[in-house]
C-alpha positions as CSV (number, residue, x, y, z in Angstrom):
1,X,-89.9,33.6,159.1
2,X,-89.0,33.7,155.7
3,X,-90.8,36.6,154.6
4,X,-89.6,38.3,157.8
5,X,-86.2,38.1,156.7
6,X,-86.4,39.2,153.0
7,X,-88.2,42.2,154.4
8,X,-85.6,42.9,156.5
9,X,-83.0,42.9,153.4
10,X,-85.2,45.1,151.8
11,X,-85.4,48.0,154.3
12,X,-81.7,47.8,154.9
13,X,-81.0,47.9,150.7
14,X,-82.9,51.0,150.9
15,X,-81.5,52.2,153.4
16,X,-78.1,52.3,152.1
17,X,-79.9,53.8,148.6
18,X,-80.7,56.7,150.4
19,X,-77.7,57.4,152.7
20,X,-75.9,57.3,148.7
21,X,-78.3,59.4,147.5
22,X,-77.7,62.4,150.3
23,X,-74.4,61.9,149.9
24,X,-74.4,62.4,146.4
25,X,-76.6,65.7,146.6
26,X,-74.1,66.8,149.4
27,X,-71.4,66.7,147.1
28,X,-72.9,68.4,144.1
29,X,-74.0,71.4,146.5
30,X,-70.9,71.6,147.8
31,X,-69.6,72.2,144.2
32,X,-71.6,74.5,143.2
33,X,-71.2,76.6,146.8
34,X,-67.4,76.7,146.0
35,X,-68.0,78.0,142.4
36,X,-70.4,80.6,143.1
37,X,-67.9,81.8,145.8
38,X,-64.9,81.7,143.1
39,X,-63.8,85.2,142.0
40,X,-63.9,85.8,138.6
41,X,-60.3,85.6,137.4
42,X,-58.6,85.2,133.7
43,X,-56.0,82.8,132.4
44,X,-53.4,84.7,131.0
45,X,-52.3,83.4,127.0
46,X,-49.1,82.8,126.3
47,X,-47.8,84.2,122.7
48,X,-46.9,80.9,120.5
49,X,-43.5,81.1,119.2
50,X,-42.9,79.1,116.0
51,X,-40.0,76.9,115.3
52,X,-37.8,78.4,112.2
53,X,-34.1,77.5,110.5
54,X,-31.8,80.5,110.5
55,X,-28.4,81.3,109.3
56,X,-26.0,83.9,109.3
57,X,-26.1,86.7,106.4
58,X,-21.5,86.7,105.7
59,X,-20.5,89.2,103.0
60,X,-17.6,88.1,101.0
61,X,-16.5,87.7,97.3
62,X,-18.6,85.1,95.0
63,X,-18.6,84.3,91.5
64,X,-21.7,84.0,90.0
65,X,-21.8,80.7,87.7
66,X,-24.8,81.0,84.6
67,X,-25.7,77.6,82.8
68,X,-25.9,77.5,78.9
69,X,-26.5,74.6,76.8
70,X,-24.2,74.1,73.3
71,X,-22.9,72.2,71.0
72,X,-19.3,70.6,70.4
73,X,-17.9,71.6,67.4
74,X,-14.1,71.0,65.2
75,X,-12.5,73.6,64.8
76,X,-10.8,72.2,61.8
77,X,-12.7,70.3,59.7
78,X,-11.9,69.1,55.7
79,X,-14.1,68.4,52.5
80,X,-12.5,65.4,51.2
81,X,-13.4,66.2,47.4
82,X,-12.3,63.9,44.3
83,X,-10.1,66.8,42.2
84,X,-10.7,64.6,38.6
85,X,-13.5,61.9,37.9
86,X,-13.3,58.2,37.4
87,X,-13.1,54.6,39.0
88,X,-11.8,54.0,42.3
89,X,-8.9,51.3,42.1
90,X,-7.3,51.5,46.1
91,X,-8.9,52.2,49.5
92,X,-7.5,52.5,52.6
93,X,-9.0,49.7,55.0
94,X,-9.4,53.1,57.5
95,X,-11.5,54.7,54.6
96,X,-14.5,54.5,56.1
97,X,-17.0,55.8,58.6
98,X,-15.2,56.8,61.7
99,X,-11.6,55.7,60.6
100,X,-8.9,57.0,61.8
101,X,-5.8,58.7,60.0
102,X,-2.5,60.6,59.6
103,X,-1.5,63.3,57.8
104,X,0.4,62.2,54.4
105,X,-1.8,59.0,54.5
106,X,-2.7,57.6,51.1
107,X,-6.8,57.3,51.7
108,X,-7.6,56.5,48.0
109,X,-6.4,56.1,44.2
110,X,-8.5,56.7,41.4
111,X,-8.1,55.1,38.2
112,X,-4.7,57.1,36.8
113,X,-4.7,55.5,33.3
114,X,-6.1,58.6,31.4
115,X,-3.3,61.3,33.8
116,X,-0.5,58.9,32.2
117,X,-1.4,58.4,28.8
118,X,-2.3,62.9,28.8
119,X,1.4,62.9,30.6
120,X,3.0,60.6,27.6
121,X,1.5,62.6,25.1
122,X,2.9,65.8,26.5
123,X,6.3,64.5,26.7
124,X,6.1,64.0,23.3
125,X,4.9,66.8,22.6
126,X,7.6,68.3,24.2
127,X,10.4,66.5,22.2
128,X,8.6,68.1,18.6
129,X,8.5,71.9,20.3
130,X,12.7,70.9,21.0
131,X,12.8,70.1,17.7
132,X,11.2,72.7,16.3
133,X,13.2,75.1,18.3
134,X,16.4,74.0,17.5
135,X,15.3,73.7,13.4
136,X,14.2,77.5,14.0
137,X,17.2,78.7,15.7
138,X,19.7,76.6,13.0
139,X,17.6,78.2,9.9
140,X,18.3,81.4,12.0
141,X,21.6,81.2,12.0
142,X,22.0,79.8,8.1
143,X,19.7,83.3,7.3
144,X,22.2,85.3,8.8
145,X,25.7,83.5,7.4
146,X,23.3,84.0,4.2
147,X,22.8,88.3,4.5
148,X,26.6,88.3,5.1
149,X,27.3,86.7,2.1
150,X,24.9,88.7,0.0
151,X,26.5,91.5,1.9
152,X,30.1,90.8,1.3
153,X,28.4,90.7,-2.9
154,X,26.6,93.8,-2.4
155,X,30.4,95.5,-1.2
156,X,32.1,93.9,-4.0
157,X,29.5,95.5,-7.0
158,X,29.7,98.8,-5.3
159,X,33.4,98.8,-5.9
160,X,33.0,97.7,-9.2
161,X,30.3,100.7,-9.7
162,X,32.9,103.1,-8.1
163,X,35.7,101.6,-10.5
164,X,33.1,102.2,-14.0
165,X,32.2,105.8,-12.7
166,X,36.2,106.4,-12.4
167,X,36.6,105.2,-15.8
168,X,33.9,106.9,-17.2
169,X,35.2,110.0,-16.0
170,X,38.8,109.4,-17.3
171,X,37.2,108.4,-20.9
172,X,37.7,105.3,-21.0
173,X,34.3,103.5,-19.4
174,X,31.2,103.6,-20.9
175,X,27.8,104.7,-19.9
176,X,26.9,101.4,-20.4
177,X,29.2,100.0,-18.3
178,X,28.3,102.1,-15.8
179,X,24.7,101.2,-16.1
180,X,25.4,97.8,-15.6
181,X,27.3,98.3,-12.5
182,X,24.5,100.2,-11.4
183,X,22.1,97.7,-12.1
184,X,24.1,94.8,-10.4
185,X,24.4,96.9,-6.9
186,X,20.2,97.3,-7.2
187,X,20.1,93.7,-7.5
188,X,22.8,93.1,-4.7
189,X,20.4,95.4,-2.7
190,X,17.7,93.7,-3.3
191,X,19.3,90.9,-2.2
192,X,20.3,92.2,1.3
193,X,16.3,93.2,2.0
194,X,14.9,89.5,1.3
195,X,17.7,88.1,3.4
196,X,16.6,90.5,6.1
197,X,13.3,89.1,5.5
198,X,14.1,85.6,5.9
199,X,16.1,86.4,9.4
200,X,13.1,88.3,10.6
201,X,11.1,85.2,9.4
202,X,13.4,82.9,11.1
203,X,13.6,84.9,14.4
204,X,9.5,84.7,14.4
205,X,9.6,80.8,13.6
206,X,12.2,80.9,16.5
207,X,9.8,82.8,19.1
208,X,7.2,80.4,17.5
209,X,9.1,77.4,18.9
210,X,10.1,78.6,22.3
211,X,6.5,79.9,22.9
212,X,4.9,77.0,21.9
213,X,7.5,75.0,24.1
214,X,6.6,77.0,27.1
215,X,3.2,76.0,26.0
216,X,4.1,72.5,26.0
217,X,5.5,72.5,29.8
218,X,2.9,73.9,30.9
219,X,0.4,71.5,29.9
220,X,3.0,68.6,31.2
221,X,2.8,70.8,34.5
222,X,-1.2,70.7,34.3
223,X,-0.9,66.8,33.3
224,X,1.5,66.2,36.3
225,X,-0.8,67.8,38.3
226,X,-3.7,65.5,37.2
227,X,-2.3,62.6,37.9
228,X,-1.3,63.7,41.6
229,X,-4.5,64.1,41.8
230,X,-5.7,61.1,41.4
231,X,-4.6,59.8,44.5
232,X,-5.9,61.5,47.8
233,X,-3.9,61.7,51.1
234,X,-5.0,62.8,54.3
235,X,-4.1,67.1,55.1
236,X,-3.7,66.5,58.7
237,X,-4.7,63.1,61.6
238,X,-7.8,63.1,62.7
239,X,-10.9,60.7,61.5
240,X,-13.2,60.3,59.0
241,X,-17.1,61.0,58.7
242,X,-20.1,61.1,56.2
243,X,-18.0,58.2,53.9
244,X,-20.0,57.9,51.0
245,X,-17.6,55.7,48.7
246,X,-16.5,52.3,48.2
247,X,-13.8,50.4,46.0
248,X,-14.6,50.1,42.3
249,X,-17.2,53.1,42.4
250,X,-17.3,56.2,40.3
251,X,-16.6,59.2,41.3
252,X,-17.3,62.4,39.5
253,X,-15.0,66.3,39.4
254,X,-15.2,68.1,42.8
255,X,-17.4,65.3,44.3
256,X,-17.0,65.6,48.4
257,X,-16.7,61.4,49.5
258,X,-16.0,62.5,52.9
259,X,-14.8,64.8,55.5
260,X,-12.1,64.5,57.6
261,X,-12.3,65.8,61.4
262,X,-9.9,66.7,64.0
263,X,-11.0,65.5,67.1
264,X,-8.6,67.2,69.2
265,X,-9.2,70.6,68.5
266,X,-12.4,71.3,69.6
267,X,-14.9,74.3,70.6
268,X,-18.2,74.8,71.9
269,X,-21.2,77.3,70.4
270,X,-23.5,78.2,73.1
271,X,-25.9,80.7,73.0
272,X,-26.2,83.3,75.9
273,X,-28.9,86.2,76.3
274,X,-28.2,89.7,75.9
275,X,-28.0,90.6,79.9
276,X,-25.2,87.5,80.6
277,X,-23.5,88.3,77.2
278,X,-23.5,92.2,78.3
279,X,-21.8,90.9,81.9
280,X,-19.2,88.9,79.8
281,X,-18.0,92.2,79.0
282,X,-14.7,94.4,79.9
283,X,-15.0,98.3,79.9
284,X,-13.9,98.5,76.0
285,X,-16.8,96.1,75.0
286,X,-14.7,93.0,74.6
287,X,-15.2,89.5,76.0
288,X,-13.5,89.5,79.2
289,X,-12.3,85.6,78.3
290,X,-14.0,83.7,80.9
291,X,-13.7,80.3,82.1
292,X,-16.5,77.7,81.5
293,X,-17.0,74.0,82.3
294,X,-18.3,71.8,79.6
295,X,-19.9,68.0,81.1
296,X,-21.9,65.2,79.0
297,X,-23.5,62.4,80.5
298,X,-23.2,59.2,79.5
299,X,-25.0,56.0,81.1
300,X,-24.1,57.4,84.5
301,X,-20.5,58.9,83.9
302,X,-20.3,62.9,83.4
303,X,-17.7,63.8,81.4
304,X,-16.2,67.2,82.3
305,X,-13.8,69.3,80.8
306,X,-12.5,73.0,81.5
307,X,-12.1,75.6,78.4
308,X,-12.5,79.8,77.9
309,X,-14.8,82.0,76.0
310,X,-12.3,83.1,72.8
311,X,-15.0,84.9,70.9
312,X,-18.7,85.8,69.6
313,X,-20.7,85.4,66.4
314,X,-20.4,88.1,64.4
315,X,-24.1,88.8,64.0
316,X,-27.7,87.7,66.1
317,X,-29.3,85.8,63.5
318,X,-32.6,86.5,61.4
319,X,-35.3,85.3,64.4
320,X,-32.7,84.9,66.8
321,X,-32.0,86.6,70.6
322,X,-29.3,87.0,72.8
323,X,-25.6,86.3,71.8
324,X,-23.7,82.9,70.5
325,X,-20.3,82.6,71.7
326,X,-17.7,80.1,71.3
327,X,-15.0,78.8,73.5
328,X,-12.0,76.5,73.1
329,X,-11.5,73.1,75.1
330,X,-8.5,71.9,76.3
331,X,-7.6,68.3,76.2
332,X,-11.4,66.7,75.6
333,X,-11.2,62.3,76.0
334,X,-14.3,61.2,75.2
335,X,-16.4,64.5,73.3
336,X,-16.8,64.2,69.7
337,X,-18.7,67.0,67.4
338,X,-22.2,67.2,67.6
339,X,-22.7,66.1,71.0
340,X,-25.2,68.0,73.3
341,X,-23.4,69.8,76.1
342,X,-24.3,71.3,79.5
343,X,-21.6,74.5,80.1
344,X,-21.3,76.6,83.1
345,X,-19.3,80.1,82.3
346,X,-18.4,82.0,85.1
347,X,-18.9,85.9,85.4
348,X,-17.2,88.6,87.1
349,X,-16.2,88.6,91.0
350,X,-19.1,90.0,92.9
351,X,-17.9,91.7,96.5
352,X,-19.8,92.6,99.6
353,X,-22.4,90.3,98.3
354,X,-23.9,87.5,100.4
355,X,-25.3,83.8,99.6
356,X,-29.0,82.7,100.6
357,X,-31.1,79.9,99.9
358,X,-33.4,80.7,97.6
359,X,-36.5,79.5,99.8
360,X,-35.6,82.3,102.0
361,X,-36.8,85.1,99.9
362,X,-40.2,86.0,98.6
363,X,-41.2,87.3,95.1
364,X,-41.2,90.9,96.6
365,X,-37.2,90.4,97.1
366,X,-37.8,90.7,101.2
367,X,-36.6,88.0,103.9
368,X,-37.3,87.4,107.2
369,X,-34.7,89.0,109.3
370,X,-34.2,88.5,113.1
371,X,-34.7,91.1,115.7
372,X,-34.8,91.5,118.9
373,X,-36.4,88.9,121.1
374,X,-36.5,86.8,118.4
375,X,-39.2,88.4,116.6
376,X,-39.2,88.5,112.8
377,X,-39.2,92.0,110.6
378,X,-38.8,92.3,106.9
379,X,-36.2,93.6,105.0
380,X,-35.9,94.3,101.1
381,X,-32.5,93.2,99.6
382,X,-31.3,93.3,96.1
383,X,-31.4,90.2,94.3
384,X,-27.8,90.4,92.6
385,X,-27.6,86.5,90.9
386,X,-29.6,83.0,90.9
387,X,-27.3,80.1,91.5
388,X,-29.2,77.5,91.4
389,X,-31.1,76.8,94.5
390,X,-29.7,80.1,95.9
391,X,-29.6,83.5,95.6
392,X,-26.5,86.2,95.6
393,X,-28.2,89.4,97.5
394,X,-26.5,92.9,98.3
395,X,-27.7,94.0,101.8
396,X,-25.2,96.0,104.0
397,X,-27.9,96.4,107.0
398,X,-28.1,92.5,107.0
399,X,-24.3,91.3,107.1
400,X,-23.8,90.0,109.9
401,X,-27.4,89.0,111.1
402,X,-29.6,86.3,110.7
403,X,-32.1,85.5,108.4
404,X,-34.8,82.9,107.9
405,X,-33.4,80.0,106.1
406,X,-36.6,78.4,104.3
407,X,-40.3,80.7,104.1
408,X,-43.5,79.7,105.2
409,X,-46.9,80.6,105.2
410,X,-47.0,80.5,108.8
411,X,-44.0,83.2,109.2
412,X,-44.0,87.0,108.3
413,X,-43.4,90.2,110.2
414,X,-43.7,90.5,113.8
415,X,-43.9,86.8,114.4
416,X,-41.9,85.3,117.1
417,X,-39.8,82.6,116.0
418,X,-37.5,79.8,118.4
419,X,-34.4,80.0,116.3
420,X,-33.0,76.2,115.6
421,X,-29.1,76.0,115.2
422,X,-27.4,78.9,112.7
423,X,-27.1,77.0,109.0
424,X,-23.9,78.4,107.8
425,X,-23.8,79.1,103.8
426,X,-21.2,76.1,103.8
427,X,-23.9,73.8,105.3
428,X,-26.8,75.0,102.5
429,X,-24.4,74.5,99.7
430,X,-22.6,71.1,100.9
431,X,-26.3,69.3,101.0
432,X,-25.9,65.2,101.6
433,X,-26.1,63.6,98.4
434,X,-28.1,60.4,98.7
435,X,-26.2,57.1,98.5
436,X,-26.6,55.2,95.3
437,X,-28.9,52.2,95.8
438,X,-27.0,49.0,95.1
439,X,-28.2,45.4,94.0
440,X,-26.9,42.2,93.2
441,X,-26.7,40.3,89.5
442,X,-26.9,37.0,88.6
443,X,-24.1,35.7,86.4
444,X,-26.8,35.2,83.6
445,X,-27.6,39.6,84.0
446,X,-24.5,40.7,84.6
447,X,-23.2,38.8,82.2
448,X,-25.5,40.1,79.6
449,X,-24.9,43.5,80.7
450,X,-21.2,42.9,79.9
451,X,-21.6,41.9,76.8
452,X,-23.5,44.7,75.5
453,X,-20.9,47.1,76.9
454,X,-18.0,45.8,75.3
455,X,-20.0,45.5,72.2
456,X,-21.2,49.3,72.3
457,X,-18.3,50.8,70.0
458,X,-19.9,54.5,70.4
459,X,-19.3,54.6,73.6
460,X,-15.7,56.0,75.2
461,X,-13.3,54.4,75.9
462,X,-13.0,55.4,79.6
463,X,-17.2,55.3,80.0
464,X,-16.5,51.6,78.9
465,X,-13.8,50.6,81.5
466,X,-15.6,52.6,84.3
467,X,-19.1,50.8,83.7
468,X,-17.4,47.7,83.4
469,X,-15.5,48.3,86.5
470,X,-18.8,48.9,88.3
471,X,-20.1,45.5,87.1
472,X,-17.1,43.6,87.9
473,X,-18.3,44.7,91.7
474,X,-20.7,42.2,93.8
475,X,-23.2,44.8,93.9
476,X,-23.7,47.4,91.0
477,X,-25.9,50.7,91.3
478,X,-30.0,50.1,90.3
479,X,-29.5,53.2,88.1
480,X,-26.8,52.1,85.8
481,X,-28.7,48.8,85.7
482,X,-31.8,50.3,84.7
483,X,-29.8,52.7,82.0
484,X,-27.9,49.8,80.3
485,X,-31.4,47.7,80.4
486,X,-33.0,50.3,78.7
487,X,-30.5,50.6,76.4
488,X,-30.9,47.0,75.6
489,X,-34.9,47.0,76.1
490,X,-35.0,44.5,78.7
């Protein structure tokens, strides 16, 4: 019975094999019945359109901005120069490096002994010419009172010379008389020259005197002058560099001990090449007067100021190119001479020009402009000014029309394009600026980080209360933390 039943299992396992199997093969063949009747037909491709920024081309007026790098200068700087030699007896406590000062401020003394004593001396001098003079001019005037005596002689031994001759003639004189009236006017005569020669001697010892007196003020003049200067006062306010002097040293004639600065008029020398300079310029070749923008950084503070172009160097400069041109800054807190500046000048008003991003043109000056059914053509523009990430082009068949914001490989002419929403210029220009990452001190760090702050003396003044301001805040930015680290070398 038992093998009975298994048997029967067996031919009923089969069984349902094969009724599988048929039904199985019936499927396949139906498959293949339907697929050999299908006509042969062809999927139709659709064209792939690719997904692309755009923006609207807007003529309008822009002025193109060029960045220059320069240098802060003073535009009114002294050589503080020791006019006479010797030992330094008085310093000004602000003589020194970085002091600051007023005009008419005594900054140092030298040693006046010698000046005096050369001042005595001419005095005295002076007192001997006086004397001189006034012994010349009363000799003078005893010379003359002499002549007129000898004179007044002279008249009376003519007369008695006319009174012999008289006598003679009458018979009563003698020749020898006469003779001896004669003789005695000769003498008288002779008389009158040598007291001519003693005035004319005592008018020379006269201009001798009063010569040798203007002599002797002259030199009290030049002795005056000497002893002014040896003290030195400041020409105008403004502070004190390259110090090279201290109380009780020697000094030597025309030695420069420092220079004095004004720190509030200042300029900037930046150098420009010949194509920007050339723009710079007005239809009679002068410099159209532009304004610039002058910024420094320091620690994470830009310091900014406005000034304008006043003028050029006069010549290029043996290995030199391009132009060096100066302009004045107005009111500059915080830039001394010497520093490293970034400047921005502007240039002319351009009109009917339009502003792209700079990824939307190629190398070839074209960009993908937007035609119809959204399909892309190029166009050639003229590439007027850089700015930057942009681009100022002149293209009167694109105003008004779109153009591909930012080029791809996968973009070019003929391509169809799904055009996301128009960027205005505005929108490419007024990018988001990432928010400054922020972290928190300890009172040990921040503390630290004060200290070294307040004790940073080269820093200005309103860096100093802006830095400290940001660490006086519960959290401060990582980058002004990593910058006064740095500084530190922690």
């Amino acid at each position: 019975m038992r093998f009975l039943g298994r048997s029967l299992i067996g031919v009923l396992l089969l069984s349902l094999t094969l009724g599988i199997l048929a039904w199985a093969g019936q499927v396949v063949f139906s498959a293949v019945r339907s697929l050999a009747e299908q006509e042969d037909r062809q999927r139709p491709v659709r064209e792939r359109a690719f997904a692309a920024n755009v923006l609207d081309v807007v003529a309008g007026e822009h002025t193109p901005v060029f960045t220059a790098f320069g240098e802060v200068r003073s535009r009114r700087i002294l050589d503080v120069r020791a006019a006479s030699g010797g030992t330094v007896v008085f310093m000004d406590e602000a003589f020194e490096e970085g002091g600051r000062v007023t005009q008419g401020q005594l900054l140092l003394r030298i040693d006046p002994a010698d000046a005096q004593d050369t001042v005595k001396r001419v005095a005295a001098d002076i007192l001997e010419a006086n004397a001189e003079l006034s012994e010349a001019e009363a000799a003078l005037i005893l010379a003359n009172e002499d002549l007129a005596a000898v004179q007044a002689q002279a008249d009376l031994r003519e007369a008695a010379l006319t009174r012999q001759n008289d006598l003679r003639k009458r018979g009563v004189g003698t020749d020898a008389s006469v003779e001896t009236a004669a003789l005695a006017v000769a003498a008288a005569n002779q008389a009158i020259v040598s007291r001519r020669q003693a005035i004319a001697q005592a008018v020379a010892r006269v201009s001798t005197a009063k010569t040798s007196l203007v002599r002797q003020d002259i030199e009290k003049i030049e002795a005056e002058r000497r002893l002014a200067e040896t003290e030195i006062y400041a020409a105008f306010t403004g502070t004190l560099s390259g110090v090279t002097l201290v109380e009780g040293g020697l000094v030597t004639n025309n030695e420069q001990i420092a220079q004095l600065i004004d720190p509030t008029l200042l300029e900037v020398a930046f150098r420009v090449s010949t194509g920007q300079y050339a723009r710079l310029l007005d239809g009679q070749g002068r410099l159209i007067g532009s304004n610039i923008s002058v910024s420094l950084n320091v620690l994470d503070l830009d310091l900014e100021v406005s000034g304008k172009i006043t003028r050029e160097s006069a010549s290029v400069g043996e290995g030199q190119t391009g132009r060096v041109l100066y302009a004045s800054l107005e009111d500059a807190p915080g830039f001394r001479p010497g520093d490293f500046v970034t400047v921005h000048a502007d240039e002319p008003v351009l009109r009917r020009a339009a502003l792209i991003p700079a990824l939307a043109i190629n190398a070839a000056s074209e960009v993908l402009a937007v035609g119809e059914e959204d399909r892309l053509e190029s166009v050639v523009v003229s590439v007027l000014r850089r700015q930057g990430d942009d681009v100022l082009i002149e293209a009167e068949a694109l105003y008004g029309r779109q153009v591909v914001a930012e080029r791809s490989p996968l973009l070019g002419a003929g391509i169809k394009i799904t055009p996301s929403r128009p960027l205005s210029v505005q929108d490419t220009e007024q990018a988001a600026k990432p928010e400054p990452e922020l972290v928190e001190l300890t009172d040990e760090r921040r503390g630290k980080l004060i200290a070294f702050v307040e004790s940073n003396q080269r820093m200005p003044a309103d860096a100093r209360e802006r830095i400290l301001g940001q660490l006086s805040q519960p959290k401060v930015p990582s980058s002004v933390v990593e910058r006064l680290e740095g500084r530190m070398g922690g």
